[in-house]
C-alpha positions in Angstrom: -20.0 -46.1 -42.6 -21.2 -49.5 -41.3 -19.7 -51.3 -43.9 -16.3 -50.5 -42.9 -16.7 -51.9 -39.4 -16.1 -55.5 -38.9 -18.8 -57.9 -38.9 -18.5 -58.4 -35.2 -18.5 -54.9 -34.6 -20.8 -54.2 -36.6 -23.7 -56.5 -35.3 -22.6 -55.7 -31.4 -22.9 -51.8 -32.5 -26.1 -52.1 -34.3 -27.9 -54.4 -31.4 -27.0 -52.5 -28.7 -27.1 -48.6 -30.3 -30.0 -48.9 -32.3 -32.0 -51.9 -30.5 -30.6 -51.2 -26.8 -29.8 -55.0 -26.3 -27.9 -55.8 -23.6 -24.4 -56.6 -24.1 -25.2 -60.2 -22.1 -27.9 -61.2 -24.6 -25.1 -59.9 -27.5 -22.3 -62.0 -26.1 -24.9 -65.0 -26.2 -26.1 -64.7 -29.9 -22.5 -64.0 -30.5 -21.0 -66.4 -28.4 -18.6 -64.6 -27.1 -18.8 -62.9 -23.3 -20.7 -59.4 -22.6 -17.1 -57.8 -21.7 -16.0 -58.2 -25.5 -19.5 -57.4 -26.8 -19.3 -54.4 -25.2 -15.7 -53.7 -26.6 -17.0 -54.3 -29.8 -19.9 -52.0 -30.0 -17.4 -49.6 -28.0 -14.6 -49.8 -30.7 -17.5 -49.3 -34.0 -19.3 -46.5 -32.1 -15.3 -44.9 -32.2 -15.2 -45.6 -35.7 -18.6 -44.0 -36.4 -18.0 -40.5 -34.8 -14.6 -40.3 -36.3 -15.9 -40.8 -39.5 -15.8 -37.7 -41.9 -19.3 -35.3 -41.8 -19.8 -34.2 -45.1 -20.8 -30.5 -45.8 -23.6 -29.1 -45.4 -23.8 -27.0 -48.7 -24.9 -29.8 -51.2 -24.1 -27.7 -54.2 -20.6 -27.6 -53.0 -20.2 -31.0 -52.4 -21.7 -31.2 -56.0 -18.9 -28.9 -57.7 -16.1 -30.9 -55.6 -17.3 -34.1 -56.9 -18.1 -32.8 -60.5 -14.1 -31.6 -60.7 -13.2 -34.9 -59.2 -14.6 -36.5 -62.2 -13.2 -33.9 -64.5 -9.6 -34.5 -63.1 -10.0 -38.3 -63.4 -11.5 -38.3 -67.2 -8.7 -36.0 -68.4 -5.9 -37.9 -66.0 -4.8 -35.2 -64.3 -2.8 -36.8 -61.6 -2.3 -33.4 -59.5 -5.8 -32.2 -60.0 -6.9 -35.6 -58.5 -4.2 -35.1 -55.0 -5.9 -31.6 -54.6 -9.5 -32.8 -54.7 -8.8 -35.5 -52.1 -8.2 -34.9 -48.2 -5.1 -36.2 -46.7 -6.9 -39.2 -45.0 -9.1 -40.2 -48.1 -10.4 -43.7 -48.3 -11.8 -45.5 -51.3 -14.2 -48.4 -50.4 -14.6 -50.5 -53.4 -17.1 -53.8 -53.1 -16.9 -55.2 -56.3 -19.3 -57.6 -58.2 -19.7 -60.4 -56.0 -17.2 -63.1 -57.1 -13.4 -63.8 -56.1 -12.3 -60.1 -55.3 -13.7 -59.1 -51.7 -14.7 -55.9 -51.1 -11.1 -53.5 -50.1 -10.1 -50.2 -49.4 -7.6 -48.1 -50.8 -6.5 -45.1 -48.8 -4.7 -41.7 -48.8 -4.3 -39.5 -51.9 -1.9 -40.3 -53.8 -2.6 -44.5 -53.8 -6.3 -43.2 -54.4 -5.6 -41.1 -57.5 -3.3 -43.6 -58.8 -5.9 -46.4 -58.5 -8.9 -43.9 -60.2 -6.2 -43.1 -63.1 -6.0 -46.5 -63.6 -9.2 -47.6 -63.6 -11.2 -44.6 -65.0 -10.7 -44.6 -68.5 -13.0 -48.0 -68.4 -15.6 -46.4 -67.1 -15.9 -42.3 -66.0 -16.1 -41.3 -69.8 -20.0 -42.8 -69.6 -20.6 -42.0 -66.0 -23.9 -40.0 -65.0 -23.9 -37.4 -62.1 -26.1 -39.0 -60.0 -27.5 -37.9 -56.1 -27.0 -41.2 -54.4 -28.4 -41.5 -50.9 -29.1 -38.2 -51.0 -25.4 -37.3 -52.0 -23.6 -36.4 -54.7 -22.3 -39.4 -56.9 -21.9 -40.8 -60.5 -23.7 -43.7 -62.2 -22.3 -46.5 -64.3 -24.7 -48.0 -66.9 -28.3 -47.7 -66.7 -30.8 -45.6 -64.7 -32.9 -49.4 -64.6 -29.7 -51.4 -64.4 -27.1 -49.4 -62.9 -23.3 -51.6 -63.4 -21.4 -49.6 -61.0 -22.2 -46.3 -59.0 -19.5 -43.9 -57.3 -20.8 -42.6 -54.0 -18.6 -39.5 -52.3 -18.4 -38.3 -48.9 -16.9 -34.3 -49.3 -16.1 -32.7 -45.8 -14.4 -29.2 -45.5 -14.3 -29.2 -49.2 -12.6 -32.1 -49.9 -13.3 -35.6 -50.8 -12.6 -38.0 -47.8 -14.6 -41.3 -48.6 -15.3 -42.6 -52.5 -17.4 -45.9 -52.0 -17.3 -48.1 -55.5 -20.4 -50.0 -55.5 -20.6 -52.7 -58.0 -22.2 -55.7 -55.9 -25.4 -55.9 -57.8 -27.5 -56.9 -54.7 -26.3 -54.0 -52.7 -26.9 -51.9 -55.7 -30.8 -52.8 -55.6 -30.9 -50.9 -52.6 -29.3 -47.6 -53.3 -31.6 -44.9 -53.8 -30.4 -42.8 -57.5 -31.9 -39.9 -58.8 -30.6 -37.8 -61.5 -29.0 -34.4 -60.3 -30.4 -31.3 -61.2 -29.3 -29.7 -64.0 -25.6 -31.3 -63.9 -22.8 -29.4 -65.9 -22.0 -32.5 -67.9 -24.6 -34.3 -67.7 -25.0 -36.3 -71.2 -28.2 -35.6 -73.2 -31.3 -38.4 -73.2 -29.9 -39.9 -76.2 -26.4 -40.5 -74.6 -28.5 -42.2 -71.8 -30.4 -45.1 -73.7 
């Protein structure tokens, strides 16, 4: 979630809610005055509790993701819109180079972007538990290219983040799910 906040709001939100600096120090390293400081950190910590809580029931979220990957390998376009929530958001940071990290939202804008896209790479995706969620893998378990992360609250996907910015990728924590449905075999892996 702190990656969709801006940079300003993200560094007057984590000083002052995690490291209880006071918004006059904040405006100083900021240079800007307390009053916005504190408008900043105000306007993430909004953004933070509005943010989607994913289900509890991580098998669930397992099965919504593994037929999220099913719909997009076989390009099934409506299969796709009734995975997805109606305010869906797809964070993609990319390699690092001349495309910034974007977002992509609602369903069908989403579905069209994973239709188009997919057949490059969700044919040799892994399930994957990323950050303690379930997710897909891109490559290797040792050199990972790309890994899907997803957010699935009442059921439905509402966040897809697209991580292929190999520094950020160093510090995601991947494990391979337990006894996946389509997992490939070891072979497929190497």
């Amino acid at each position: 979630m702190l990656e969709s906040l801006t940079p300003p709001e993200r560094l007057a939100f984590v000083l002052h809610d995690v490291f209880a600096v006071p918004f006059g120090n904040i405006g100083q390293i900021m240079g800007r005055t307390p009053e916005t400081a504190r408008q900043l950190a105000s306007r993430a910590r909004r953004r933070v509790q509005a943010a989607p809580q994913p289900d509890p029931d991580l098998p669930a979220q397992r099965r919504a993701v593994d037929a999220f990957l099913a719909a997009a390998r076989s390009g099934d376009f409506e299969g796709l819109l009734e995975l997805l929530a109606p305010e869906v958001v797809l964070r993609l940071d990319p390699e690092t180079g001349p495309v910034a990290p974007f977002e992509i939202t609602g369903p069908q804008a989403v579905a069209r972007h994973i239709l188009r896209t997919a057949p490059r790479f969700l044919p040799h995706a892994i399930p994957a538990t990323v950050n303690g969620t379930p997710g897909a893998l891109y490559g290797t378990w040792d050199q990972p290219l790309c890994v899907l992360g997803f957010t699935v609250a009442h059921g439905k996907i509402a966040e897809i983040h697209l991580v292929a910015n190999r520094a950020k990728l160093r510090h995601l924590r991947l494990s391979l799910t337990p006894d996946p449905p389509s997992a490939p075999s070891d072979h497929q892996r190497r």
